[in-house]
C-alpha positions as CSV (number, residue, x, y, z in Angstrom):
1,X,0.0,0.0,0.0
2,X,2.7,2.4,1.2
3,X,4.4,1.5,-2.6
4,X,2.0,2.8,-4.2
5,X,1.3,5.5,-2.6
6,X,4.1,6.6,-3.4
7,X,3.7,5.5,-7.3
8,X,0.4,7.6,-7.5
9,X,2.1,10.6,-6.0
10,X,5.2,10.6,-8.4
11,X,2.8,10.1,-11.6
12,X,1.0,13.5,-10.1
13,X,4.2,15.0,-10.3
14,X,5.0,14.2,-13.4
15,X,1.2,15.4,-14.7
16,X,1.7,18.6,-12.9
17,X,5.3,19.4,-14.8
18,X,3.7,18.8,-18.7
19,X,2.9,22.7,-17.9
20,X,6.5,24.0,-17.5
21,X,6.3,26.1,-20.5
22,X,3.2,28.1,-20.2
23,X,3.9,28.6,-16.7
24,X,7.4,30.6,-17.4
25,X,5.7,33.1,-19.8
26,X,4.5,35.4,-17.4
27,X,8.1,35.3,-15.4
28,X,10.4,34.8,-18.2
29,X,8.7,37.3,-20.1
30,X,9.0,40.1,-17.7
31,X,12.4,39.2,-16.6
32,X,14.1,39.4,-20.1
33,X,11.8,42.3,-20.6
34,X,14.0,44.0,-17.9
35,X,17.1,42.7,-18.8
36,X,17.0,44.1,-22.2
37,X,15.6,47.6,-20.9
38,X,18.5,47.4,-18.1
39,X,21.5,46.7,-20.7
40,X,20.2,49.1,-23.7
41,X,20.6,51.9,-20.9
42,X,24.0,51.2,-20.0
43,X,24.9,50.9,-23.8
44,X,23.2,54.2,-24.3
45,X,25.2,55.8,-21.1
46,X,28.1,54.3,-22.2
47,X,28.1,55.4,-25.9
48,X,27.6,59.0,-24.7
49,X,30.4,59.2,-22.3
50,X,32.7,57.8,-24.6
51,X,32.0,60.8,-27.2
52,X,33.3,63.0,-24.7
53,X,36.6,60.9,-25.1
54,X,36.4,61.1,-29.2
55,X,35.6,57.5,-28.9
56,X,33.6,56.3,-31.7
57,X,30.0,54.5,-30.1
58,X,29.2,50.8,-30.9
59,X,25.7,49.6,-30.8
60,X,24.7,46.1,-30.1
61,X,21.2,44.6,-30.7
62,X,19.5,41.8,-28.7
63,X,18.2,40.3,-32.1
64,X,16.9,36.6,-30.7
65,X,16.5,35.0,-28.1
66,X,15.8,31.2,-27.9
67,X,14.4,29.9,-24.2
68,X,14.7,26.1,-24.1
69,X,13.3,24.3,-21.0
70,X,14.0,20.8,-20.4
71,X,12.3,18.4,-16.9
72,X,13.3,15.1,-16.7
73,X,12.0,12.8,-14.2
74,X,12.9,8.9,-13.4
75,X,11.0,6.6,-10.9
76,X,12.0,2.9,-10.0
77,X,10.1,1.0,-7.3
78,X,10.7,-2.7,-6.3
79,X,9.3,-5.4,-4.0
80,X,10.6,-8.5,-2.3
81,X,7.8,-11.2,-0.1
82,X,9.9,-13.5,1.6
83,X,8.5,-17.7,1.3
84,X,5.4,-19.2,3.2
85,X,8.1,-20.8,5.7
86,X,10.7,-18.2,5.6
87,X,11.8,-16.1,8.8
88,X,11.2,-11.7,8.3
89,X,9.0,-9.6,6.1
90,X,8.7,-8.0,3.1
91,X,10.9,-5.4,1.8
92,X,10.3,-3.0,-0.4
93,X,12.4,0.3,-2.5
94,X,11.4,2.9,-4.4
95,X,13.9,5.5,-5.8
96,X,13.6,8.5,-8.2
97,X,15.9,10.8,-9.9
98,X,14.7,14.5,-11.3
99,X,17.0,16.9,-13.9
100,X,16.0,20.2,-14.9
101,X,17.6,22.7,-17.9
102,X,17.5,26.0,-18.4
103,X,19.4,26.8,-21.3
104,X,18.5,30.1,-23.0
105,X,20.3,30.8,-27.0
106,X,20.4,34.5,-27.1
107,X,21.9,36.3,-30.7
108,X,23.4,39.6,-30.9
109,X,23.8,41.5,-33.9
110,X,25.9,44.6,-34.2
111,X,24.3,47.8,-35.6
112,X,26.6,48.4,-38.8
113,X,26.2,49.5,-42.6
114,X,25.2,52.4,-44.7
115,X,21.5,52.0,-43.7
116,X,22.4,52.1,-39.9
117,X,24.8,55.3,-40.0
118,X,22.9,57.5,-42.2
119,X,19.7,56.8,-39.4
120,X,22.2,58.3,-36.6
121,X,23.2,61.2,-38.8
122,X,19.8,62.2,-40.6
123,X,18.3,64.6,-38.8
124,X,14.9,63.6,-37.3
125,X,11.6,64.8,-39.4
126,X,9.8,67.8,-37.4
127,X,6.6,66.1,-38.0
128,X,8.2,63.2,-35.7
129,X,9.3,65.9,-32.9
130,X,6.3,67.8,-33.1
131,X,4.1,64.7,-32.8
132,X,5.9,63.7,-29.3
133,X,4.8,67.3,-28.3
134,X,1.0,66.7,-29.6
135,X,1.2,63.1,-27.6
136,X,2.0,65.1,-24.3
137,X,5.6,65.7,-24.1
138,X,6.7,68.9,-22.5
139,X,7.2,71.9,-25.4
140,X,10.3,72.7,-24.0
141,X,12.3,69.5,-23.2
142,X,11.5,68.0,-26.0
143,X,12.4,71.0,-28.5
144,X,16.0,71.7,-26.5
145,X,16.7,67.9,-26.7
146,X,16.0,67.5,-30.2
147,X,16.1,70.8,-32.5
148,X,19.0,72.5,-33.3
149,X,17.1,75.9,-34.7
150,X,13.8,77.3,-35.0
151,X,13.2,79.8,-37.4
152,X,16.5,80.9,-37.3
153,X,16.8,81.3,-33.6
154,X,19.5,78.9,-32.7
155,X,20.1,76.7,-29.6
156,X,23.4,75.7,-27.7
157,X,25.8,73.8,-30.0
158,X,28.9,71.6,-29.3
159,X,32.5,71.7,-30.9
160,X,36.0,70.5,-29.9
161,X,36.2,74.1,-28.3
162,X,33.3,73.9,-25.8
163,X,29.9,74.7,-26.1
164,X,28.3,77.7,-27.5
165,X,25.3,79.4,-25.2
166,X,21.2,79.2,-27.0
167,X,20.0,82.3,-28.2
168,X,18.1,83.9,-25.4
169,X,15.5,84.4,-27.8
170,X,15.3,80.9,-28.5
171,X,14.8,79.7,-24.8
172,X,12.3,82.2,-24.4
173,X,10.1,80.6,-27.1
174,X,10.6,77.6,-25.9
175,X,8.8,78.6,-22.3
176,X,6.0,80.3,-24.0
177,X,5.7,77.5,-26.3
178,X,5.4,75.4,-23.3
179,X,2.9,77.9,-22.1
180,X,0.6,77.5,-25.0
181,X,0.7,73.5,-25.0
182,X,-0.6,73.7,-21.2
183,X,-3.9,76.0,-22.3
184,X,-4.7,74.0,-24.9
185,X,-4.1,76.3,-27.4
186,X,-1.4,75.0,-30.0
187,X,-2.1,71.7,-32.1
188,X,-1.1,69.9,-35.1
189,X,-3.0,68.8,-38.2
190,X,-2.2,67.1,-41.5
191,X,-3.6,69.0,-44.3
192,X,-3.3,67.9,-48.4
193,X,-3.1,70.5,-51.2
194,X,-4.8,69.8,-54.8
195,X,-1.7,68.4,-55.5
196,X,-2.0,65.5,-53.0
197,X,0.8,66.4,-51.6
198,X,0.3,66.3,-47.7
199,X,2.2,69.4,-45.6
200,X,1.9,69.3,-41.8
201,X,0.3,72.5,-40.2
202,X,0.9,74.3,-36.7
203,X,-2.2,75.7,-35.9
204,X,-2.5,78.3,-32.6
205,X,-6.2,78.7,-31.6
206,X,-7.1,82.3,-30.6
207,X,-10.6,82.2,-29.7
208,X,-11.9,81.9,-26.4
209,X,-8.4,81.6,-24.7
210,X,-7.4,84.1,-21.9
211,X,-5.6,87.2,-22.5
212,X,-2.6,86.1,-20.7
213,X,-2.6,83.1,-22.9
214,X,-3.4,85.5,-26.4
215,X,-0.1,88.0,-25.0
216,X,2.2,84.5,-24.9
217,X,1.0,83.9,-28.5
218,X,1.7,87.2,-30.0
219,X,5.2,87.6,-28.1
220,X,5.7,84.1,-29.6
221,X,4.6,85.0,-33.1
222,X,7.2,88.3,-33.4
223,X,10.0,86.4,-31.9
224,X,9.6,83.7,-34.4
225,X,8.5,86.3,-37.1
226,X,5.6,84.6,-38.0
227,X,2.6,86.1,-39.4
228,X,0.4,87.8,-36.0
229,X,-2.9,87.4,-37.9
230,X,-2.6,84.1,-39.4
231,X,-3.6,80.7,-37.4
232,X,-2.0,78.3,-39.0
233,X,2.1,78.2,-40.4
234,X,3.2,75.5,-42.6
235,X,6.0,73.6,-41.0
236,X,8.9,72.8,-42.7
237,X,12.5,71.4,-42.6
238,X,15.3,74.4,-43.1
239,X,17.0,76.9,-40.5
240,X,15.3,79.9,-41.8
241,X,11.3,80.1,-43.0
242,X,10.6,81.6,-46.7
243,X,7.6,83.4,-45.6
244,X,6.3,85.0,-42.4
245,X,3.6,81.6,-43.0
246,X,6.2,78.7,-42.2
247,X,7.7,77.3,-39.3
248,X,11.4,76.4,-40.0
249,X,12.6,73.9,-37.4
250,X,16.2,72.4,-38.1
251,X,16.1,68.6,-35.7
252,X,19.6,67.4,-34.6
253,X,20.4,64.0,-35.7
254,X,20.7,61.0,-33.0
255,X,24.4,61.4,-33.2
256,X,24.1,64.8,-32.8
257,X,21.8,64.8,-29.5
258,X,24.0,62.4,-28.0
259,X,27.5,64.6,-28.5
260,X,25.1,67.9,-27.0
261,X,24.6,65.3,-23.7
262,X,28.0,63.9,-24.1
263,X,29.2,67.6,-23.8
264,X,27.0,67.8,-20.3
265,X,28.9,64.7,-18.9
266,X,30.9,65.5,-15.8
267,X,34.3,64.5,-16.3
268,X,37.4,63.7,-13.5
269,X,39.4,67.3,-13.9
270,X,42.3,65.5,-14.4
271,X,40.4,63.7,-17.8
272,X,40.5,67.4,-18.6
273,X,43.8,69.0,-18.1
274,X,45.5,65.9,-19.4
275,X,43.5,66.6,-22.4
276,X,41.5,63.1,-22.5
277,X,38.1,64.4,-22.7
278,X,37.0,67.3,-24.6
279,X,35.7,70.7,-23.0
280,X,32.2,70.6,-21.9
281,X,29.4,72.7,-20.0
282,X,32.0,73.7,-17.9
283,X,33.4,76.3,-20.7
284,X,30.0,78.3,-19.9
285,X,31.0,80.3,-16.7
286,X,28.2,80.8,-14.4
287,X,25.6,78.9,-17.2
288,X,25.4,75.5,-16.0
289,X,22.1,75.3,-14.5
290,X,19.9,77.0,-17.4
291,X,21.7,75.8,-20.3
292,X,22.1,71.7,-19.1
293,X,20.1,69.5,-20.8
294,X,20.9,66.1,-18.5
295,X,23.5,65.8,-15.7
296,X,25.9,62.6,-15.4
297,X,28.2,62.6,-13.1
298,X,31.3,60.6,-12.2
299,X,33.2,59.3,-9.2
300,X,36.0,56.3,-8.2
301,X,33.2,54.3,-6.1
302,X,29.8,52.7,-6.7
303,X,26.9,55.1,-6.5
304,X,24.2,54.4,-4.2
305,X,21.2,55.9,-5.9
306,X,21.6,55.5,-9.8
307,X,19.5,55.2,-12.1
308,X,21.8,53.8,-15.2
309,X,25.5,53.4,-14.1
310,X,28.8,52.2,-16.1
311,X,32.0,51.6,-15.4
312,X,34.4,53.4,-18.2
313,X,38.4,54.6,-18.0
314,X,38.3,53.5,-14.3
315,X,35.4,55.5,-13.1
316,X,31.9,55.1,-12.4
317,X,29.3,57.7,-15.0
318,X,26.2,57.6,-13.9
319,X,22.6,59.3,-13.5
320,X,21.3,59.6,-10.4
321,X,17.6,58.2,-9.6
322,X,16.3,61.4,-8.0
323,X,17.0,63.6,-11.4
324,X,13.9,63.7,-12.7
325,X,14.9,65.8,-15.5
326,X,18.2,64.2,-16.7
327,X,15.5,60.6,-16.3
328,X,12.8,62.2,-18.9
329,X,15.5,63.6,-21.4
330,X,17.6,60.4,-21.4
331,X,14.2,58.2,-21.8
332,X,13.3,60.3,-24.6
333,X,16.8,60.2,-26.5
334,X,16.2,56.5,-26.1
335,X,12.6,56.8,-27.6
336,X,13.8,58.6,-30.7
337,X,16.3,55.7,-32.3
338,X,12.6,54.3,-32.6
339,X,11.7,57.7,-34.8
340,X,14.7,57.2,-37.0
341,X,14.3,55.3,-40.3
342,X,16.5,52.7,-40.3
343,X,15.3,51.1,-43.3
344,X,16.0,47.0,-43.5
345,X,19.2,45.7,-41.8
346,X,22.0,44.8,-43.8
347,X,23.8,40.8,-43.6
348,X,25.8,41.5,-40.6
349,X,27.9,38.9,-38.9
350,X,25.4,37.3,-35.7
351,X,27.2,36.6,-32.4
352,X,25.3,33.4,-30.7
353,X,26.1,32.9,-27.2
354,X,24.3,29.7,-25.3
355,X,23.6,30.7,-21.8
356,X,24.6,27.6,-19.4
């Protein structure tokens, strides 16, 4: 009795693990989900800090990965009754064996060709940076992260020398553009021409708004030079407008964005006066604060709050957790390799790495 008992309970076990797969979807799936998030961040970190050292960025793709489960389970049970005339009892033995495999496949593929480098260096469409806006993004973060000009008004800019300062002007529009986005009062439609060609409209609504909110759209309107009676401006790619009717917005490229954050990262002095890194934000006296776009800073040990961290020359780079704003403007730099047109990938050599 007691043998087979013990029979019934192992054939329940072995009913009960036929469901190994379907039960490691809803852990597996968000664990991997993570992992990927986690080491595209500290790829991203890392590419950035190393363009402060004029070292070219390498991007890795997770493109596969293969999760192979494997339970194996043995069970052997015996019995020995001694003879009708024979001295003892009966024996019995029952022993069992179980094995189990978890042996993921995952495949990288480098990020390499003519498709790939011509999607970091194209500047983005302003239909794509505009439409983050119209889905909620802040005006202002998103246009300092990701434009280089507007209408000829020009933001900070990075060379081997340092940084040069935005245009007053520019920032100014930039808060009263952010203004007009919280009233409800700028928007964004697709219009076609007889043509059927398609142009993408900025339209600023001026009827039953506040005055406070019609005064932020005229001051906008003559900084920009736009037209103060029209409603609607034609938005186009170029660093100056044609006509008093168009919007001219100039978007940095990917490559671009990330040497402007690049230029923000806070180096060890001694990277500097050795002449390691180039000059940053620090070339602006007195201009840190209003001009920095994201804040990553640098020390010998481990920090204790971060939000991304990497290990590079020797020192730790990280952002810290509590920086809300460097967190929003490094999440949307992320969010915009997904904007870029990257076309189809190229026959690139695939790394294969089993996981054991």
């Amino acid at each position: 009795m007691r043998l087979g008992a013990l029979c019934a309970a192992a054939a329940l076990t072995l009913v009960g693990c036929r469901n190994l797969g379907p039960k490691s979807v809803s852990e597996d799936r968000s664990d991997y989900a993570l992992s990927i998030a986690e080491s595209w961040k500290r790829q991203t970190l890392m590419n950035i800090v190393k363009l402060r050292y004029l070292d070219p960025p390498v991007f890795v793709d997770v493109g596969q990965i293969v999760a192979g489960y494997s339970f194996e389970t043995t069970l052997t049970a015996g019995a020995s009754f001694p003879e009708t005339n024979a001295v003892g009892g009966s024996t019995a033995t029952v022993g069992g064996a179980a094995r189990y495999t978890d042996r993921p496949t995952i495949t990288y593929t480098p990020l390499t060709g003519n498709r790939f480098v011509k999607s970091l260096m194209t500047p983005l469409p302003p239909e794509s940076v505009f439409a983050t806006i119209q889905s909620g993004w802040p005006a202002d973060g998103v246009l300092y992260a990701a434009v280089a000009s507007i209408n000829g008004l020009k933001n900070q800019e990075t060379a081997m020398g340092g940084i040069s300062p935005p245009d007053p002007r520019f920032l100014r529009a930039l808060v009263l553009l952010r203004k007009l986005q919280l009233s409800g009062t700028v928007g964004m439609r697709i219009q076609a021409d007889p043509d059927k060609q398609q142009h993408t409209l900025l339209t600023f609504r001026t009827t039953g708004v506040s005055d406070e909110t019609l005064a932020d759209s005229r001051e906008l309107r003559e900084l920009l030079g736009l037209d103060p009676e029209a409603s609607s401006f034609k938005l186009v790619f170029g660093a100056v407008s044609s006509s008093n009717k168009e919007l001219a917005v100039l978007p940095r490229s990917l490559l671009h964005l990330m040497q402007t954050m690049a230029s923000q990262v806070e180096v060890p002095r001694a990277h500097l006066a050795d002449g390691r890194a180039t000059p940053g934000l620090e070339s602006i006296a007195g201009q840190e604060d209003t001009t920095r776009l994201v804040r990553v800073l640098s020390s010998t040990s481990h920090p204790e709050y971060a939000f991304v961290a990497i290990r590079y020359r020797d020192h730790w780079f990280w952002i810290d957790d509590r920086d809300l704003k460097t967190k929003r403007t490094f999440a949307f730099m992320m969010m915009l390799f997904t904007l870029a047109d990257t076309g189809e990938k190229d026959a690139v050599p695939l790394v294969t790495i089993p996981a054991q």
